[in-house]
N, C-alpha and C positions, 0 to 999 in steps of 0.2 A: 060118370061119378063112380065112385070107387066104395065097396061095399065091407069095409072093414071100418071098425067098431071107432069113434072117435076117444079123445081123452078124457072126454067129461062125463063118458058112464063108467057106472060105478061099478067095482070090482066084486066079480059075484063070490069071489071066494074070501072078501072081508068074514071077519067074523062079527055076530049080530050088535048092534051096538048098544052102549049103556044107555039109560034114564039119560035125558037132554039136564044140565043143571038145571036150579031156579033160575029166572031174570036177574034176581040180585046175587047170588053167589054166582053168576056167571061176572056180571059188570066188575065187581070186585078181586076177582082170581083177575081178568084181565087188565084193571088198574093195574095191582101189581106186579101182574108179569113187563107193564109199561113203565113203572118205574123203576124196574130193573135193569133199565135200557138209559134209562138216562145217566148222561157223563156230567154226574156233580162239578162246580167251578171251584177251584184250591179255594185256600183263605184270602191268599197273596193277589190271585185272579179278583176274589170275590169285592173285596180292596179297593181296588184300582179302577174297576169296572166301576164298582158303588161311586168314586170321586169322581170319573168322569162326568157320570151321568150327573148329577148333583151340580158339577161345572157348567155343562151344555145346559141344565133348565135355569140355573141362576144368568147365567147371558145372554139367553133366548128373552128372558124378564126385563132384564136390564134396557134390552135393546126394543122390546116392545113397549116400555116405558119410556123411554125416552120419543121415541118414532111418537109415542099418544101426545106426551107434553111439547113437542115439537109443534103438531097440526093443534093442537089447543091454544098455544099460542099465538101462532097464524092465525086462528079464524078469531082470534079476541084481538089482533089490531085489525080486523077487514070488519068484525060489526062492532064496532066501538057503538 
């Protein structure tokens, strides 16, 4: 094994470090440092996206509704 220092200690020549934040001004500095990272959707995107979605659950419905009244009605002429 080899006797030179790995990367995960710490450098002695840092200089000393500040006060640790609070828990809460710490959680909130890194919100938004994370919302500063996110790539907003245009208007146009926003749109399109929104109609799709609104498309796919209105025909996911449709077709689960129909599939329910389908076996409802089967099983109402088998126990008449």
């Amino acid at each position: 094994m080899s006797s030179t220092p790995s990367q995960e200690q710490p450098n002695s020549t840092s200089p000393p470090s500040e006060e640790p934040p609070s828990p809460k001004k710490g959680f909130f500095a890194g919100t938004i440092e994370e919302l500063k990272l996110v790539v907003w959707p245009s208007r146009q995107q926003l749109f399109s996206e929104s109609i799709a979605v609104i498309l796919m659950v209105t025909l996911s419905a449709a077709s689960i509704a129909a599939i329910s009244r389908f076996y409802g009605w089967g099983a109402s002429q088998i126990f008449r």
